[in-house]
C-alpha positions in Angstrom: 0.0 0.0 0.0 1.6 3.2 -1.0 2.4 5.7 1.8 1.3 8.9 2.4 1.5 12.1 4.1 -1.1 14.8 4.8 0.0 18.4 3.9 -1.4 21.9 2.5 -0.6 22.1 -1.2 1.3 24.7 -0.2 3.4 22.9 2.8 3.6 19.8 -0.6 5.1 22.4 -2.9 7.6 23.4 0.0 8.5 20.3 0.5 8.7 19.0 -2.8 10.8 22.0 -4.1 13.1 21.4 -1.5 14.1 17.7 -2.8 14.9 18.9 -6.5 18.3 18.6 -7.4 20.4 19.3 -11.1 23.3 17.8 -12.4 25.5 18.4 -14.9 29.3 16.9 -16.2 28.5 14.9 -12.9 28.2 18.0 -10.6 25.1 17.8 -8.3 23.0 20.7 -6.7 20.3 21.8 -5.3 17.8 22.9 -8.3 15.4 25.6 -6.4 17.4 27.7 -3.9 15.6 29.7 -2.6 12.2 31.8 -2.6 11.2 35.7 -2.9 7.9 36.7 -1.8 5.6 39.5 -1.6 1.9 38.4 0.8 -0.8 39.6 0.5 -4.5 37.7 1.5 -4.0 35.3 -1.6 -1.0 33.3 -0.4 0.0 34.6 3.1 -2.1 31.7 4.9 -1.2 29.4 2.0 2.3 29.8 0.8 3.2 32.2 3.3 2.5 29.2 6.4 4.5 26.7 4.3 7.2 29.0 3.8 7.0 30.0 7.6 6.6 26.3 8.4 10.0 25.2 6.9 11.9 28.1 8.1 10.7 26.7 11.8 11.3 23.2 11.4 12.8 22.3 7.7 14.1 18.8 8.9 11.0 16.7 8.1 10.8 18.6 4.9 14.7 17.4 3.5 15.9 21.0 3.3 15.0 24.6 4.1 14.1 27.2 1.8 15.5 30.6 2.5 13.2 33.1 1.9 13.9 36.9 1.1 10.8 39.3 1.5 11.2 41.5 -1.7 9.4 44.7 -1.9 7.8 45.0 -5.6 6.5 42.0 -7.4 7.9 42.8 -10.5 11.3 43.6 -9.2 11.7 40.6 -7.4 11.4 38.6 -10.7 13.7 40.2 -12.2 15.9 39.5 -9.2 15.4 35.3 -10.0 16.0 36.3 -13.5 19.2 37.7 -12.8 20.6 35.0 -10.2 19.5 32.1 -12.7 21.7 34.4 -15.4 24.5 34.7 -13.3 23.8 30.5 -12.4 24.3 29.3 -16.0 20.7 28.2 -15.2 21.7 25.8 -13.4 19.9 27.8 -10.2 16.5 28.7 -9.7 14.6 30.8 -7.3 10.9 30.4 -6.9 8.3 34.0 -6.3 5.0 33.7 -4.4 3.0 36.9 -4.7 -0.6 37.6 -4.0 -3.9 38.3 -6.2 -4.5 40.9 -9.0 -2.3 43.6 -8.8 0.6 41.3 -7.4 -0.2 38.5 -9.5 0.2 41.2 -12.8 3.1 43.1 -11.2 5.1 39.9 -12.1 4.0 39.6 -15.6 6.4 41.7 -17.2 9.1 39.8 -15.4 8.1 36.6 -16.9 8.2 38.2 -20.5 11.5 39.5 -19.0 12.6 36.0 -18.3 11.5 34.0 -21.0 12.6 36.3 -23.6 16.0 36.0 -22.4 15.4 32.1 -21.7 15.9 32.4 -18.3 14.1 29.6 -16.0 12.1 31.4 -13.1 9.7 30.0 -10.8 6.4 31.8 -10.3 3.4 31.0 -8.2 0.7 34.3 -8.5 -2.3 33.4 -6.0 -5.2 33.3 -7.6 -9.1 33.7 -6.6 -11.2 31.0 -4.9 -11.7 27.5 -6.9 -14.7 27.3 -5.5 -15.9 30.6 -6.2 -18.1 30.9 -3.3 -16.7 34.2 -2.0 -17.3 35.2 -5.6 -16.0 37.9 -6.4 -13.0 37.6 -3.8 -11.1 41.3 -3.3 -8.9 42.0 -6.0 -11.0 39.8 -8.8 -11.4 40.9 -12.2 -14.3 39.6 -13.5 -14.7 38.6 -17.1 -18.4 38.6 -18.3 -16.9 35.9 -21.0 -16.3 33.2 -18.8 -15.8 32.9 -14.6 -12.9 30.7 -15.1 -10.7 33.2 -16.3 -8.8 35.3 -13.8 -6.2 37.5 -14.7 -3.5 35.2 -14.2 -4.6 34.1 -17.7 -2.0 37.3 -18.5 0.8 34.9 -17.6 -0.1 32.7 -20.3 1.8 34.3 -23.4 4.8 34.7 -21.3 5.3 31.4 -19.7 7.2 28.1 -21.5 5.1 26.5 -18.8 1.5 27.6 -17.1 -0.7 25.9 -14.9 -4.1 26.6 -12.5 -4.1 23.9 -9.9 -7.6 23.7 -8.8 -7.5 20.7 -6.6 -4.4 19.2 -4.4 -4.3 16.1 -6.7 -3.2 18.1 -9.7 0.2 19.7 -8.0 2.4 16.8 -8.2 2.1 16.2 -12.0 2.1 19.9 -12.3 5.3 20.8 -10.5 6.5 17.2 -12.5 6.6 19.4 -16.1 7.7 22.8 -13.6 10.6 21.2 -13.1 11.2 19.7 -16.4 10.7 23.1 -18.3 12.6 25.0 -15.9 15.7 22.6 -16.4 15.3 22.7 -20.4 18.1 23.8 -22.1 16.0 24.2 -25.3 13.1 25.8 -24.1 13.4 27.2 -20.3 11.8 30.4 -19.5 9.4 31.5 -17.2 7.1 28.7 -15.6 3.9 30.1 -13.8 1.7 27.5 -11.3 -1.6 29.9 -10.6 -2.7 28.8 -7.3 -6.3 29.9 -5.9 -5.7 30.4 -2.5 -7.8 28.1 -1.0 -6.1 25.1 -2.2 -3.2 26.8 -1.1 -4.6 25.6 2.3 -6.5 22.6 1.3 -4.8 19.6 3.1 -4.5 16.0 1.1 -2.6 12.6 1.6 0.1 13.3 -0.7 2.1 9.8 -1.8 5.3 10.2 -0.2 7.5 8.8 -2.8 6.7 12.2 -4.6 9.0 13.7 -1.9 12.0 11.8 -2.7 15.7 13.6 -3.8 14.8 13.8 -7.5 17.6 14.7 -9.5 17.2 16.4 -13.3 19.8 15.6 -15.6 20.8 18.3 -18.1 21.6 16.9 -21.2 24.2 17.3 -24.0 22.8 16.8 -27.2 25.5 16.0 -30.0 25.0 17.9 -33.4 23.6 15.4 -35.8 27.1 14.1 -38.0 25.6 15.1 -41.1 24.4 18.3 -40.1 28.8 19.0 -38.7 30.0 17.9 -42.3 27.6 20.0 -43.9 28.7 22.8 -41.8 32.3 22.3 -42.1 32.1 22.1 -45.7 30.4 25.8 -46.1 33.0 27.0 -43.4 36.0 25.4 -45.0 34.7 26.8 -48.8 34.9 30.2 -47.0 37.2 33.1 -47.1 36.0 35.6 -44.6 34.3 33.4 -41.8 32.4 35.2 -39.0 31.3 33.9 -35.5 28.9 35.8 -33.5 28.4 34.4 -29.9 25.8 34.1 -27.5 24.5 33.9 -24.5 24.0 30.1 -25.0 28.3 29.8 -25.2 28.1 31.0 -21.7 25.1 28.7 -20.7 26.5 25.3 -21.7 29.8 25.7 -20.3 31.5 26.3 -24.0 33.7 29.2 -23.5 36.6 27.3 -23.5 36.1 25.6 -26.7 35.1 28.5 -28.2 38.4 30.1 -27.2 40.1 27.1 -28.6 38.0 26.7 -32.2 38.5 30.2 -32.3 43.1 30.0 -31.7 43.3 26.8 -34.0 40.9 28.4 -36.8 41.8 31.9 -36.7 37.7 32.6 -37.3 37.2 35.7 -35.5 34.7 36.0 -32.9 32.0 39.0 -32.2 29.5 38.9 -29.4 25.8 39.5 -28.7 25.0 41.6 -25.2 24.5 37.8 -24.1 27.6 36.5 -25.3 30.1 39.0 -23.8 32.9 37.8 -22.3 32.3 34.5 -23.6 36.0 34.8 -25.3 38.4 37.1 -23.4 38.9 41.1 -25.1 42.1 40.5 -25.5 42.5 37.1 -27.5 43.8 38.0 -30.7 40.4 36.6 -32.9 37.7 38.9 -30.7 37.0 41.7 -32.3 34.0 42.8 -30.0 30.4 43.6 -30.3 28.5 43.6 -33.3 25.6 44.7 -34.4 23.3 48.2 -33.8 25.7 49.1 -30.9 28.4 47.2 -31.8 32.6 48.3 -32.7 33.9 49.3 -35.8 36.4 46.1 -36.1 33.2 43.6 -35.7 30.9 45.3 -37.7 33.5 46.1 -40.6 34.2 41.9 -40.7 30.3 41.6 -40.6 29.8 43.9 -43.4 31.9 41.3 -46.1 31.9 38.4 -43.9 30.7 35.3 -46.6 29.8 32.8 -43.6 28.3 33.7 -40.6 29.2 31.1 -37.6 26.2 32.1 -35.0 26.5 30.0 -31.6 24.0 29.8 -29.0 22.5 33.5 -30.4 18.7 34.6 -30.9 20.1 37.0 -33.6 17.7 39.9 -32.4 17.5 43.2 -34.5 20.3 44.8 -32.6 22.9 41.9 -33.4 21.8 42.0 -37.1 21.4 45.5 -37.2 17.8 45.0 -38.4 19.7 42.3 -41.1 21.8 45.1 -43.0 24.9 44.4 -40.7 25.6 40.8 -43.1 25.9 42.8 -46.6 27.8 40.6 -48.5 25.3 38.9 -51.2 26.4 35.5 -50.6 26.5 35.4 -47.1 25.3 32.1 -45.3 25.1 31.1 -41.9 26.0 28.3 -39.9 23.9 27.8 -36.4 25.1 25.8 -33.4 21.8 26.1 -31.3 19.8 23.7 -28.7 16.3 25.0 -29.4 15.3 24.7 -33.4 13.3 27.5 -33.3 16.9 29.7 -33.3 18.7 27.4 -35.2 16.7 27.8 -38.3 17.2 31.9 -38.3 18.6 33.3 -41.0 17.6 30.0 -43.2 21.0 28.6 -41.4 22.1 25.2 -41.8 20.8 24.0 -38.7 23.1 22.1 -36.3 20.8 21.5 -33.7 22.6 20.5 -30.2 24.3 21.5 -27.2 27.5 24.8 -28.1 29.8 23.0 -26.4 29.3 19.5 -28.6 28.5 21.3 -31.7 32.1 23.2 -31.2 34.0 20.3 -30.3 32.4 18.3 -33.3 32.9 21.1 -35.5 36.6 21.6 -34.4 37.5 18.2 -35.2 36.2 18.9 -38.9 38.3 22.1 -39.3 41.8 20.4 -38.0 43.8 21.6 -41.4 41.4 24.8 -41.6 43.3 28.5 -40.6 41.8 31.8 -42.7 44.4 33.4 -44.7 47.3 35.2 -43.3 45.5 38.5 -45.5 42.4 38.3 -43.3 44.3 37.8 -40.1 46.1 41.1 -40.4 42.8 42.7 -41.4 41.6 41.1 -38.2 44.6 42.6 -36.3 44.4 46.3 -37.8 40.1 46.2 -37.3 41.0 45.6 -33.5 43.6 48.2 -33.0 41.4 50.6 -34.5 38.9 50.1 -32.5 41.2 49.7 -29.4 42.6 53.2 -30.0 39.1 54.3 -30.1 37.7 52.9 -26.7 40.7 54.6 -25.2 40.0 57.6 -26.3 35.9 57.5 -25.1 37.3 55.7 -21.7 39.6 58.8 -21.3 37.9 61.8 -22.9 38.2 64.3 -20.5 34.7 66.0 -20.8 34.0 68.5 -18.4 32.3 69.7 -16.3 30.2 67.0 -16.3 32.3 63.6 -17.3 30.8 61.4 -20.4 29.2 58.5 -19.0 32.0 56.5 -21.0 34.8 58.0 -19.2 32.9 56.1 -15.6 32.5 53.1 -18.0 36.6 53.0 -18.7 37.3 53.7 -14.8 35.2 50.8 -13.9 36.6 48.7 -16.7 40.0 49.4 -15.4 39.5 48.9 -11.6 37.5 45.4 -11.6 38.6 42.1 -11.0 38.2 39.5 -13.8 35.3 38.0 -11.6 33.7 41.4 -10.3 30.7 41.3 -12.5 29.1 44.9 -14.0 25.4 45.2 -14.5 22.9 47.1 -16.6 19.8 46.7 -19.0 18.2 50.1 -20.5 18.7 53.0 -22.3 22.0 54.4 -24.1 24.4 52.4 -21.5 24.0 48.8 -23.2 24.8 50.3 -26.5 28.3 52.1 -24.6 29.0 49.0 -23.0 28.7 46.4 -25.9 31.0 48.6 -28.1 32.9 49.5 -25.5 33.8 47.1 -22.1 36.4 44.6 -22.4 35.6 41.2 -20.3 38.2 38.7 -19.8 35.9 36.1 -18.1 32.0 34.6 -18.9 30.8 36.4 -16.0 31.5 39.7 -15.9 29.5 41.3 -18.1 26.2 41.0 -16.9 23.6 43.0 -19.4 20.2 42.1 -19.8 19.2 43.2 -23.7 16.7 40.5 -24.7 13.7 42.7 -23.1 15.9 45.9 -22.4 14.3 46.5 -18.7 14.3 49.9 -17.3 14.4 49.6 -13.3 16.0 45.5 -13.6 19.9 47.0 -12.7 18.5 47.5 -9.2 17.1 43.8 -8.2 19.7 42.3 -11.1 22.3 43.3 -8.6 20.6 41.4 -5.7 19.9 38.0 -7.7 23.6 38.4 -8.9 25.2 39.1 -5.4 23.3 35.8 -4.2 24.6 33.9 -7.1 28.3 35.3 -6.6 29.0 36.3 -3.5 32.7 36.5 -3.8 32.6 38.8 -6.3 32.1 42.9 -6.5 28.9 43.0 -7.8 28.8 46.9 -9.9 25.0 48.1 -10.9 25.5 50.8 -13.0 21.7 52.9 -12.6 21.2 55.8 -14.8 18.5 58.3 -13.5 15.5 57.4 -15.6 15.8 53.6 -14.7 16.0 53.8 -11.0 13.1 55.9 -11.0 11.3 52.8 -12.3 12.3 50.7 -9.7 14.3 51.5 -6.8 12.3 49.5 -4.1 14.6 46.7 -4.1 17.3 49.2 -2.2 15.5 48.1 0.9 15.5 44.5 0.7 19.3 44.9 -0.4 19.6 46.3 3.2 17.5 44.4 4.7 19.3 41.5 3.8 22.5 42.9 4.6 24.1 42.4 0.9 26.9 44.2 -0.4 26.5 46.0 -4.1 28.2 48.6 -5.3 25.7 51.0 -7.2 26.8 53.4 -10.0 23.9 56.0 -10.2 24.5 57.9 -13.8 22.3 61.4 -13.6 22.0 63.2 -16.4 18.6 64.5 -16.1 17.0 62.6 -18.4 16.8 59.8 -20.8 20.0 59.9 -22.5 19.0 56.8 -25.2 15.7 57.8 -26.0 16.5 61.5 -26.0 19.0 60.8 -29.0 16.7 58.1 -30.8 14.2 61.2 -30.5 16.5 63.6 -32.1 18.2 61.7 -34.9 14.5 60.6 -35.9 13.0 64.3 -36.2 11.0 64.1 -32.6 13.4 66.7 -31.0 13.8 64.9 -27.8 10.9 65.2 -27.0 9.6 64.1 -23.4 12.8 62.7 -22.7 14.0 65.5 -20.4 13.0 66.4 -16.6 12.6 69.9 -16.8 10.3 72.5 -14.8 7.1 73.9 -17.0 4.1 72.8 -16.6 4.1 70.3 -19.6 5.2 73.1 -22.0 9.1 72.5 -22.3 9.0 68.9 -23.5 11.8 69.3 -26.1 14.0 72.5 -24.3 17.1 71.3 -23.3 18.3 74.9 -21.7 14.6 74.5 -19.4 15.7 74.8 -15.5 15.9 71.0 -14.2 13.8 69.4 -11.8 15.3 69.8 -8.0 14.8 65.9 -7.7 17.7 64.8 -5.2 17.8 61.0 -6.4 21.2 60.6 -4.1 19.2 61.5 -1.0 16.3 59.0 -2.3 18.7 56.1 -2.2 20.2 57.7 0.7 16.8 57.4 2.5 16.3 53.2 1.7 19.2 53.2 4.0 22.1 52.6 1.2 25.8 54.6 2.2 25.8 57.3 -0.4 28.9 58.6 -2.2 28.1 62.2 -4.5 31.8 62.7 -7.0 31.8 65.4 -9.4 35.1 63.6 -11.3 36.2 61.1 -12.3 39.2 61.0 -10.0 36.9 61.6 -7.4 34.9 58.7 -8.9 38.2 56.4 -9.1 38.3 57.2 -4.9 35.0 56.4 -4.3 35.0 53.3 -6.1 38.2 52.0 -4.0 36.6 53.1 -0.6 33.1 51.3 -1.8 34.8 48.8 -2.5 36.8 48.3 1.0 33.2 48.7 2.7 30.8 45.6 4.0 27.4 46.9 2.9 25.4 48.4 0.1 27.0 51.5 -1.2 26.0 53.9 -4.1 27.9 56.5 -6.0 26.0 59.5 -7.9 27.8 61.2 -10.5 26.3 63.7 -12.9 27.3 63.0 -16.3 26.6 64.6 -20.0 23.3 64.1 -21.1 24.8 64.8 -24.5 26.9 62.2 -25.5 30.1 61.7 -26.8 29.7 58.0 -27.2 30.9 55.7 -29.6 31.0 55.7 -33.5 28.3 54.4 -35.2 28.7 51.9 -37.3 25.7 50.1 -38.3 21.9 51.0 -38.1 18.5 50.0 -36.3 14.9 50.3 -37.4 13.3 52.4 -35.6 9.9 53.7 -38.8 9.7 57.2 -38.9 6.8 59.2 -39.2 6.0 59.1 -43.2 4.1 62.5 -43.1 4.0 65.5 -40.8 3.8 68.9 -40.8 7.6 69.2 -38.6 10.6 70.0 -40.7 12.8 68.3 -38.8 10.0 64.6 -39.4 10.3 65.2 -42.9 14.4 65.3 -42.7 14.7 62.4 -40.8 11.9 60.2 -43.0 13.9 60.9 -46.2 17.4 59.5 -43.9 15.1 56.5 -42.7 14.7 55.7 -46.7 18.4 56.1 -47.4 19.5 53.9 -44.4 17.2 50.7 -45.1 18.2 50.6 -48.3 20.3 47.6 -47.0 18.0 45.8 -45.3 17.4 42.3 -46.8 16.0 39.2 -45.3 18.9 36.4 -45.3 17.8 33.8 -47.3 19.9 32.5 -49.3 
């Protein structure tokens, strides 16, 4: 007779969370770490208990969950978003928050994390099953149909969704949580809506479902054929092309990309993702390519005959809205795990794991190097651009510094594992053509959804996933007004971050978007007017004191007016046990890197604005390019 237990299904989720475990190359772990959580009336007697339950007495569970009260839904996703990032996703932390607003408030971190295929583990309350308190506080109700809730929302976001109506339906449920979450091919967000009275609804649970269950992530070989067929368009090639992503990093495969790339000569660009992936300062990287990427990538891009693209989603920005690949023949060669990338670009599809596909790949190439001509036109494309990120690292702007100039102080003072974060605006684009990472980890930039307010909580699920290391959130003034709540929890939890508050009194990437596409920066200033100065830059500013706001979540706050006041700062952060942030005011204004290749952004194809009608006519001149890569 099989044995049983009787728990909540929230005390069974606890408990059965706590007994998942993930292996890889033999290395064992525990799978879900730990939990954030916001309560509310939806899951503080459900969730909540269980959670409270195990911190009290985790023993009979078979491990505690450490649990870290966040204080904005949304923001605390974007925290497990950021630790399963800076895991390999090979960790995952689970969020609990309550109905309706709550619930929602961690919708655009799903989209967040499954755009970026990140595994996150979400469990929105939801309203009664039975429905007898119908309509419970915070329902939406939908004339349609009264089985809809707005959890629903969750659906297009999710790789996984669920409603568990009765107890008997969580086991096979958290069964396929688990098994999305630990898919290399499709991981993402994974969202269990649970009504909160099964939350508290007790059942005899079969015991055997609380057994150590280890998930085994696998490494799936490129098909044979599909290697030979992709060594033969790479050896029939003269100017081959690697772009890497974030899925090098993922699977472990830096090193053999550092190796295909010295034995080949190929050289290698990188996605936001991708980054560090192969160190700056091998002689084959020639650095980011793409809408915001350098000169020396970009250049190779431009001619390059076969593209090599390795764990990459090849979004607009890498393919600069496909005009970046211009040479008419160009193909592409795609090392990816989940199909769906693989097939981009009509690529030959070599469908498997980047470390494999590398390794399999490498042994085809043995007796392949590109020519000696292209290797020096590799060499001169990177001292170029070298000479040019000194020169924005060490511009000398005053009175207010360029926000490159903190970029190249920062760049020079981390460690190898120190890890930088950011996501929005014009500091990704600065940072992709600019920063030069040694290691896989530290460059941490989430691009894939471009989140205003995620450098804030990124920090925090970083810091927990690295705690050895200086974890650096560089915050410009528009983001953290998005989302600075996390400050608190930060505190509260007593973890060290070093944040890099950029204030230029306004939004610096959207501002110059604006103005280069005929909408005179408009409402991308804070300025004093009554709503009448939405494109005057000489308006007074607003007398917001965003220092003092962080100042007032209880972070140490550091105000430099140099750099070489910054450079001091940094090193005193740096020497300091808790949170710290510096505020600088930088140029709103650029200078920032050379463009070299172009984004899509339609422009208005009538108006009544000069400056519109200028900037339509450039838009027809600069997708001229564009093609869809097909052959």
């Amino acid at each position: 007779m099989q044995q049983t237990i009787r728990l909540t299904t929230a005390q069974a989720t606890i408990r059965f969370l706590v007994n998942q475990y993930i292996e890889r190359d033999g290395e064992e772990s525990r799978f879900i770490t730990g939990a954030f959580g916001i309560f509310g009336h939806g899951n503080v007697a459900g969730l909540g208990q269980a959670l409270l339950q195990n911190e009290i007495d985790w023993e009979p569970d078979g491990g505690r969950m450490p649990y870290i009260m966040a204080r904005n839904e949304q923001g605390m996703v974007n925290a497990a978003a950021a630790y399963a990032k800076a895991s390999d996703r090979m960790h995952v932390m689970m969020a609990t928050s309550s109905i309706g607003p709550g619930a929602l408030n961690m919708v655009t971190g799903a989209a967040l994390a499954t755009t970026n295929r990140l595994p996150v583990l979400l469990f929105p309350a939801d309203q009664f099953a039975t429905r007898i308190p119908d309509p419970v506080l915070q329902q939406v109700e939908n004339a349609q149909t009264l089985a809809t809730s707005v959890n629903d929302a969750f659906r297009p976001v999710s790789v996984f969704f669920d409603r568990i109506s009765r107890p008997e339906q969580l086991i096979p449920s958290l069964m396929q949580a688990m098994r999305a979450l630990s898919d290399p091919a499709d991981t993402g967000a994974v969202t269990i809506a649970m009504p909160q009275d099964v939350q508290a609804e007790a059942y005899d649970f079969p015991l055997e479902a609380f057994k150590k269950r280890v998930w085994h992530i696998r490494r799936t070989p490129v098909d044979s054929a599909a290697i030979a067929r992709g060594v033969e368009l790479i050896k029939n090639s003269q100017r081959p092309l690697i772009v890497a992503g974030g899925g090098v990093k993922y699977s472990g495969a830096s090193e053999q990309l550092r190796e295909f790339a010295a034995v080949t000569g190929i050289p290698v660009s990188d996605t936001q993702a991708g980054k560090g992936a192969i160190s700056f300062d091998q002689e084959q990287s020639v650095g980011g390519v793409g809408s915001t990427g350098s000169t020396s990538a970009n250049h190779l891009a431009n001619t390059a005959d076969v593209v090599i693209g390795i764990g990459t989603r090849y979004s607009d920005f890498t393919t600069a809205s496909h005009t970046v690949f211009q040479n008419p023949d160009v193909k592409f060669v795609n090392i990816n795990i989940k199909p769906f990338d693989a097939v981009k670009n009509a690529g030959e599809m070599l469908v498997g794991d980047a470390r494999e596909g590398l390794s399999a790949l490498l042994s085809g190439l043995a007796d392949y190097r590109v020519s000696d001509e292209y290797a020096s036109e590799i060499a001169r494309e990177r001292e170029e651009w070298f000479a040019v990120t000194e020169k924005m690292y060490h511009y000398g702007l005053s009175p207010e510094p360029a926000q490159t100039e903190v970029f190249g102080a920062l760049n020079e003072m981390m460690g190898e594992n120190d890890i930088v974060i950011n996501a929005a605006g014009s500091m990704p684009g600065d940072l992709q053509a600019l920063w030069q990472a040694k290691t896989p980890h530290q460059y941490h930039v989430e691009y894939a959804f471009s989140t205003m307010g995620y450098e804030v909580p990124g920090a925090l699920g970083v810091k927990l996933a690295h705690p050895e290391s200086e974890v650096v959130a560089i915050v410009g003034d528009g983001t953290y007004q998005m989302l600075p709540m996390e400050l608190a929890t930060v505190v509260q939890e007593r973890i060290k971050v070093i944040y890099v508050m950029l204030d230029n009194g306004g939004f610096a990437s959207i501002g110059a978007l604006s103005e280069s596409h005929g909408s005179q920066r408009f409402g991308t200033q804070y300025r004093v007017g009554a709503g009448n100065v939405h494109n005057d830059v000489n308006a007074e500013t607003l007398p917001v004191d965003l220092a003092a706001n962080a100042e007032s979540w209880g972070v140490t706050v550091l105000r430099v007016n140099s750099i070489a006041e910054f450079r001091q700062a940094y090193a005193q952060a740096v020497q300091m046990d808790r949170a710290v942030l510096i505020h600088i005011r930088t140029a709103l204004i650029g200078p920032n890197p050379p463009a070299s290749a172009w984004w899509d952004v339609a422009v208005s194809e009538v108006s009544r604005i000069e400056s519109t009608q200028r900037a339509y006519e450039q838009y027809l001149q600069d997708r001229q390019p564009q093609r869809a890569y097909l052959n």
